[in-house]
VOZAMAR-336949 format. One record per residue (C-alpha): x, y, z. Coordinates in steps of 0.1 Angstrom, whole numbers, padded with zeros to 4 digits, always signed. Each point is the difference from the previous one (the first is absolute). Layout:
N
XYZ...
//
This chain:
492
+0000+0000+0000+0014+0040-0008+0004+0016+0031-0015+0036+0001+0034+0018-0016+0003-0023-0027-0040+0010-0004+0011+0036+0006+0025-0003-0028-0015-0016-0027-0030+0030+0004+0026+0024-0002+0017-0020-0035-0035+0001-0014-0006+0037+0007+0041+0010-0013-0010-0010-0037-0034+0018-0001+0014+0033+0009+0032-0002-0021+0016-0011-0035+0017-0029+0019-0022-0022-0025+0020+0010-0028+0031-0004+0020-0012-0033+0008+0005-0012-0041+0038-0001+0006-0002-0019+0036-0021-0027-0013+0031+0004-0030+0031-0002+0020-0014-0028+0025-0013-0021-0026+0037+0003-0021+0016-0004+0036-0016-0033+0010-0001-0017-0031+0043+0009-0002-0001-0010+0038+0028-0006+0024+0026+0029-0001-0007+0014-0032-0033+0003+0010+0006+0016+0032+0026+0025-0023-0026+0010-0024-0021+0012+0034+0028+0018+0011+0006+0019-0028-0037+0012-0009-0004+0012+0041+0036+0021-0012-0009+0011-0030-0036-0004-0015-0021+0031+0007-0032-0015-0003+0009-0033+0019+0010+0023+0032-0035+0019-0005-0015-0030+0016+0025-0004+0023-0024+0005+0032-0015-0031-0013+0032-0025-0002+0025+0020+0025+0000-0018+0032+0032+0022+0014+0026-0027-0010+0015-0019-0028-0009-0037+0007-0036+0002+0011-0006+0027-0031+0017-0025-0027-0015-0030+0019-0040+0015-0002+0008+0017-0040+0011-0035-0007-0029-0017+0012-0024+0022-0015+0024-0005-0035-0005-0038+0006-0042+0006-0002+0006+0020-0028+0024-0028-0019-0029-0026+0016-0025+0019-0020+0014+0006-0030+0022-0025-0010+0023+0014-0031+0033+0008-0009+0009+0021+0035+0004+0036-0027-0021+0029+0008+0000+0037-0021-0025+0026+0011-0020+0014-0031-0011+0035-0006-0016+0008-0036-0001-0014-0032-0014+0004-0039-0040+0001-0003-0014-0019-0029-0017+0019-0033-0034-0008+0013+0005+0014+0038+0018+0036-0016-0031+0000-0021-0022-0005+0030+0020+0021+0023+0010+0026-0028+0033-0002+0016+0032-0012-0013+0033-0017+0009+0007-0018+0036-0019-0002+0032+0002-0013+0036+0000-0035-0001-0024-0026+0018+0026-0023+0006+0013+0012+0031+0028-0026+0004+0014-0031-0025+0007-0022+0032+0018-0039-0010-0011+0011-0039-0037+0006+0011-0014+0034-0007-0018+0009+0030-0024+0031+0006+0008+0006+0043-0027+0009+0024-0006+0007+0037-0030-0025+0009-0011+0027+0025-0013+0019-0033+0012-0005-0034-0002+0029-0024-0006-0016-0038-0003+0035-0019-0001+0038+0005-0005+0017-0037-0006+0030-0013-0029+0002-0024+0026-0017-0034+0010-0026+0026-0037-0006+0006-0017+0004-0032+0029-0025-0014-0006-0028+0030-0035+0005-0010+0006-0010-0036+0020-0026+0008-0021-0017+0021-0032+0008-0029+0022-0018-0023+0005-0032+0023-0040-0001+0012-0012+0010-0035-0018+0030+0012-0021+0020-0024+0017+0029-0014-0030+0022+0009+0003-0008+0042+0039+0005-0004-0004+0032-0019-0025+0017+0031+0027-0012+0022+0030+0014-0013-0015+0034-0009-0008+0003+0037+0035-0008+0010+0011+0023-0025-0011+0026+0019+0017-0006+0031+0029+0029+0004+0032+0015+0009+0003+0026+0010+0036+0021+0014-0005+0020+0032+0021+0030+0012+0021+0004+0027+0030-0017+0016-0022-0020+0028-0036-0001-0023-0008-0034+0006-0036-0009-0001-0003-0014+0035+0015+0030+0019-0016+0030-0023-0034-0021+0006+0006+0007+0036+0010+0037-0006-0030+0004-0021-0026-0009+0029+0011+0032+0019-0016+0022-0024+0037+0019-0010+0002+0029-0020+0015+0000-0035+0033+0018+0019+0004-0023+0028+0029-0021+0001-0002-0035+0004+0033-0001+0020-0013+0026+0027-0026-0021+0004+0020-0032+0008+0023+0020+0018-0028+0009+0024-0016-0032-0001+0027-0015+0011+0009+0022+0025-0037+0003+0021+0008-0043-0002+0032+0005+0018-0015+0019+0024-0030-0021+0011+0030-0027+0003+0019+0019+0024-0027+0011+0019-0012-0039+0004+0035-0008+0014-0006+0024+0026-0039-0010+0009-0008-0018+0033-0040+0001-0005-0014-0035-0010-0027+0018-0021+0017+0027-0016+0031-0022-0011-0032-0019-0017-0008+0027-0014+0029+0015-0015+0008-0037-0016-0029+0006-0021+0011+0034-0011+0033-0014-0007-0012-0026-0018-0021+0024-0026+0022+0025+0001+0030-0028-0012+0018+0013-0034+0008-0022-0023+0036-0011-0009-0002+0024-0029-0014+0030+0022+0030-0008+0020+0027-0002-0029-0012+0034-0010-0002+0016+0035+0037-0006+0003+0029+0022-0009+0013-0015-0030-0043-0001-0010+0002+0031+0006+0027+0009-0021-0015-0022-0027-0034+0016-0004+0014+0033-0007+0011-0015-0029-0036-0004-0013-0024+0010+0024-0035-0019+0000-0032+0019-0002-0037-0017+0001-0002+0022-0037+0001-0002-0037+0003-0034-0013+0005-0013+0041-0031+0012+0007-0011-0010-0037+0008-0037+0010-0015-0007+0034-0033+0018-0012-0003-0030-0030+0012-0026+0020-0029+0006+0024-0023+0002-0037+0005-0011-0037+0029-0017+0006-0013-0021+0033-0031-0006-0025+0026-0013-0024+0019-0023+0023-0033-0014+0010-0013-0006-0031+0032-0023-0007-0004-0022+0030-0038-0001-0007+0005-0010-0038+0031-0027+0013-0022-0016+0032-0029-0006-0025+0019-0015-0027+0017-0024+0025-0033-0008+0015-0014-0008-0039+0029-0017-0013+0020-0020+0022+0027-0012-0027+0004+0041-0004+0010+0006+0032+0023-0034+0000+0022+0017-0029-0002+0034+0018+0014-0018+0029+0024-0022-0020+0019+0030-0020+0001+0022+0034+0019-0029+0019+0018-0013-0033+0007+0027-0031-0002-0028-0023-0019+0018-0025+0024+0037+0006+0035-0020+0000-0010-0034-0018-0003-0033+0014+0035-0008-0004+0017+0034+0012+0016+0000+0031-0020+0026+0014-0027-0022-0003-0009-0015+0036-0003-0037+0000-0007-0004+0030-0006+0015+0036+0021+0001+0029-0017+0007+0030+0013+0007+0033-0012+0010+0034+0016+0018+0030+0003-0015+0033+0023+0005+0027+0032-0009-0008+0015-0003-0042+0001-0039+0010-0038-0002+0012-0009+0019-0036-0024-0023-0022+0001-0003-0036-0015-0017-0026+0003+0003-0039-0035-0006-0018+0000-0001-0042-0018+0030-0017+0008-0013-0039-0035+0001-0008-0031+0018+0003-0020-0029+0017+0024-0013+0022-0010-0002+0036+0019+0030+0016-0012+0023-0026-0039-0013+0006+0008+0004+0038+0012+0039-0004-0027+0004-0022-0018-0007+0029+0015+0020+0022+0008+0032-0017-0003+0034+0013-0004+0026-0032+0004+0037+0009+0001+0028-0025+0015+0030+0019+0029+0022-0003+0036-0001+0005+0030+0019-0007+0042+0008+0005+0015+0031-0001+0016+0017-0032+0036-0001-0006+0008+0037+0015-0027-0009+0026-0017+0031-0011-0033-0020-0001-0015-0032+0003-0012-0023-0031-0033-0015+0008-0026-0019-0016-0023-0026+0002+0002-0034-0005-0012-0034+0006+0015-0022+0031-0010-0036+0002+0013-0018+0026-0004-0035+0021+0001-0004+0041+0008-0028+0013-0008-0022-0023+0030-0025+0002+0002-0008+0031-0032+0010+0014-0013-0037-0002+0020-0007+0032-0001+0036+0018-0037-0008+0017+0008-0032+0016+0036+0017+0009-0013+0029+0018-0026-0024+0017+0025-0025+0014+0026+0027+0010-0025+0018+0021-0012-0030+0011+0033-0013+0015+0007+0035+0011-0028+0001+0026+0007-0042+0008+0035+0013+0015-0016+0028+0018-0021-0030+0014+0029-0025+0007+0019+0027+0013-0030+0011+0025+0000+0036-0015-0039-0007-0006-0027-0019+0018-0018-0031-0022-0031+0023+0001+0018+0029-0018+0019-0025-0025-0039-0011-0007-0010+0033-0005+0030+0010-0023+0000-0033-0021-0034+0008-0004+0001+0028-0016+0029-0007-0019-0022-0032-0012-0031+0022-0007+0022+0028-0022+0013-0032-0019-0031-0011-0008-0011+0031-0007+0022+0005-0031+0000-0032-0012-0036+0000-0005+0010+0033-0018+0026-0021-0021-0014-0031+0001+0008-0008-0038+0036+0009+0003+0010-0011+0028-0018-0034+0001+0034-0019+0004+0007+0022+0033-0028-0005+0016+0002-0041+0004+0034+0006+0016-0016+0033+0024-0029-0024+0012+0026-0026+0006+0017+0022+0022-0032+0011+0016-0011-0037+0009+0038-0002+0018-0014+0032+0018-0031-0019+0011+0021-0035+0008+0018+0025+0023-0029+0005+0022-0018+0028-0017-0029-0022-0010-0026+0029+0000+0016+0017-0030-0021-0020-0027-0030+0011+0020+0006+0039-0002+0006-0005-0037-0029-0021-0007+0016-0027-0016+0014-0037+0018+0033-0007+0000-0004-0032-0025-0007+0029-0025+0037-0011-0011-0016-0032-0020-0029+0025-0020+0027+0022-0009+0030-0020-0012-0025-0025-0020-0027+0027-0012+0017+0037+0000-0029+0010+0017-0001+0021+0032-0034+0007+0020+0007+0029+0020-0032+0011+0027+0020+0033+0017
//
C-alpha cells in the first residue's frame, strides 16, 4: 500500500504537467530512457549521464527524474526506460520530429504551402509515435485552413456530400485573426482590464500596477490579523483580488519598462476586438461547433476520419511519411519516473479501436488563442478548433484505482486505531455509495471495473460490514448477476 507521501507525491506529478510544457519535455525522456535501457549496463547508464549534462529539454523535466543523487536518478530513468523498451520493442533508436512536406491535396485544402508540425511526435525503435499525456490528450488545435482541410479529409474518407462539407467549411472560413496592440495585449488580461470600464487613455500597466499593489497590501495586512473572522474575511478579498501571473509580469519593473515600449489601451482595434468576440465573431465560433457536433451526431464514419487525420496526418503528410503517426504512445504521471505507465495503442487506420474510443471521448472547443508578435508589439490571435481526449487511455482502470486506494487508506486508519469500526462504516460507505454513483453514470464504459469494485465491496462485507448491501439495495451475491449478465439493479 502508498503511504500518504507517496499519495502526496504522485498528486503533485499529476498537477506539475498540467500547469507546464513538461509534456513536451517529456518526448525526449521517454527518448533517452528507452535508447538507455535497451543499450543497458554502462553504456546505458553513460547515455543518462550525458542527456542530465547536456540535453536542455531532458533537464526541463528534471523535477520528475532527479532524486538528489546519481544512482537512485539512473537507477528510476532506467526503470522507467525498461517499460518504455517493454512496450515498444524496436531497434533501441529514437529522433524527435518537428515538421514535414504537406501533400498536393492538404495545401489545396489548407491553401497553404510547404512544411508543417508534424504528428509524429517521436520515431521510437523505428515506430512513429504521436506522444500524449493520458491525463488529457490534445489531437488538434487549427486555425480555420487547418480545419477546413481536416474537414475535407475526413469528407473524403466518409464519403460525405459535397453540399454538408461545403456549409461547413464556409463557417470555418470565417473564424479570424486578428493582431492586437500593445506589448502585454493578451486577450486574457485586457479581458480583465476591460471589465473596469477604462477610458480610451488609461494604461493597462497603471492598472496592474495598482492591482497588484492593493493585493500586496491585503497580504500584509492578513500576516498581521489576530481576529478569527476578519482573517476570514480578508482571505476572500485576497482571493478575488489575486492577479494573474500576467498582471504580475507587467506590475514589475522590467513590465514596467516593457509597456512603455507599446502601451495597451482598451481602443482602436483592442477595443475593436473584445467588442466582436463578445458578437459576430462568438456567433461564428458557435456556429462551427454547432455545424461539427451535428455532423458527428449524423455521420458516425465522419467524425471517425475527423478523428483519424487529427491523431494521425495521414491524409496532410501521406501514409508513408514519417510525420505520419502510426501509432500512439501514451503515458501517465505518477509519483516517481519509475511508477509512470505507458502503453502504445496503433492509430494506422480510421476504424481501429483507439481512434473509435477517442471518438468517444472527444472534447471539441472552437475558441481563441494566440502568441505574441516577434517585436512583442502585439499579440496574434485567432480562433480555432481544439479537439482533445481526457483520460481516455487509462481511464479504464482509474475508477477501481481511486476506489481501492481510498479504501485501504481508511483500513490502515482502522488497523492502526486512528478510527472507530463505526466511523470506518460510515466512511466506506460513502465512499461505496459515490462509487456507485458514477458507475451507474458510466455504466457502459466502465462495465469491466465494476465486476472487480463489487468484488472488492463483497471483501468489505466478509469483513464484518454486512449491512452495506442493505443501504445500497442490492445483496451481496449481486456479484453472480453481474459478471454472467452485465446487469446491475440499483434501488438507492
Amino acid at each position: 500500500m502508498k503511504s500518504f507521501k507517496e499519495h502526496r507525491q504522485e498528486q503533485r506529478v499529476q498537477n506539475l504537467f498540467e500547469a507546464t510544457d513538461l509534456s513536451t519535455a517529456m518526448e525526449t525522456v521517454i527518448g533517452v530512457c528507452y535508447e538507455a535501457a535497451f543499450v543497458g549496463g554502462s553504456k546505458g547508464k553513460t547515455i543518462l549521464r550525458e542527456a542530465i549534462e547536456n540535453n536542455k529539454e531532458f533537464k526541463k523535466a528534471s523535477s520528475v527524474w532527479d532524486k538528489g543523487n546519481e544512482k537512485d536518478t539512473l537507477k528510476g530513468l532506467l526503470n522507467f526506460g525498461n517499460k518504455c523498451v517493454n512496450t515498444v520493442g524496436g531497434d533501441g533508436t529514437y529522433e524527435i520530429q518537428s515538421a514535414g512536406q504537406m501533400t498536393n491535396d492538404w495545401m489545396t485544402w489548407a491553401k497553404k504551402k510547404g512544411a508543417d508540425t508534424s504528428k509524429t511526435d517521436l520515431v521510437l525503435g523505428g515506430f512513429r509515435y504521436s506522444v500524449k499525456n493520458a491525463s488529457g490528450a490534445q489531437l488538434m488545435s487549427g486555425k480555420k485552413g487547418e480545419s477546413i482541410a481536416t474537414a475535407a479529409a475526413a469528407a473524403k474518407t466518409s464519403k460525405l456530400a459535397e453540399k454538408s462539407l461545403k456549409d461547413l467549411t464556409k463557417s470555418m472560413d470565417k473564424l479570424e485573426s486578428v493582431t492586437t496592440q500593445g506589448y502585454h495585449a493578451s486577450l486574457k488580461v485586457m479581458k480583465r482590464f476591460r471589465d473596469t470600464n477604462p477610458r480610451a487613455t488609461d494604461k493597462m500597466v497603471t492598472w496592474a500596477v495598482k492591482e497588484v499593489k492593493k493585493w500586496e497590501a491585503l497580504n500584509k495586512k492578513l500576516a498581521k490579523e489576530k481576529d478569527k473572522n476578519k482573517i476570514k474575511k480578508l482571505k476572500k478579498q485576497i482571493k478575488a483580488a489575486n492577479p494573474s501571473k500576467e498582471m504580475k509580469a507587467m506590475a514589475s519593473d522590467k513590465g514596467k519598462s516593457n509597456a512603455k515600449k507599446a502601451p495597451t489601451y482598451i481602443a482602436g482595434e483592442n477595443k475593436k476586438l473584445l467588442k466582436n468576440m463578445d458578437g459576430i465573431f462568438k456567433k461564428n465560433q458557435n456556429e462551427v461547433k454547432q455545424k461539427l457536433m451535428s455532423l458527428f451526431k449524423k455521420n458516425d464514419t465522419f467524425k471517425l476520419g475527423f478523428v483519424f487525420e487529427a491523431a494521425s496526418g495521414e491524409q496532410k503528410f501521406g501514409k508513408k511519411a514519417i510525420q505520419t503517426a502510426q501509432y500512439m504512445f501514451v503515458w501517465k504521471p505518477a509519483g516517481q519516473i519509475e511508477d509512470f505507465l505507458v502503453k502504445e495503442h496503433k492509430i494506422d487506420k480510421y476504424t481501429s479501436k483507439t481512434i473509435k474510443e477517442y471518438a468517444g471521448q472527444i472534447d471539441l472547443q472552437v475558441n481563441w488563442k494566440g502568441s505574441s508578435t516577434s517585436k512583442h508589439l502585439g499579440y496574434n490571435v485567432y480562433q480555432n478548433v481544439r479537439m482533445g481526449v481526457k483520460e481516455v487511455q487509462f481511464e479504464s482502470t482509474q475508477l477501481y484505482e481511486n476506489y481501492v486506494k481510498q479504501y485501504d487508506i481508511y483500513q490502515n486508519y482502522l488497523n492502526e486505531d486512528a478510527i472507530s469500526e463505526g466511523k470506518f462504516f460510515d466512511r466506506i460507505t460513502a465512499l461505496t455509495k459515490k462509487l456507485i454513483d458514477t458507475t451507474k453514470q458510466l455504466w457502459n464504459k466502465f462495465i469491466s471495473i465494476i465486476k472487480e469494485a463489487v468484488t472488492k465491496i463483497k471483501e468489505a462485507a466478509q469483513d464484518g460490514i454486512v449491512a452495506l448491501g442493505n443501504i445500497f439495495g442490492f445483496e451481496m451475491e449481486v456479484e453472480d448477476t453481474l459478471l454472467n449478465n452485465n446487469t446491475l439493479t440499483l434501488s438507492i
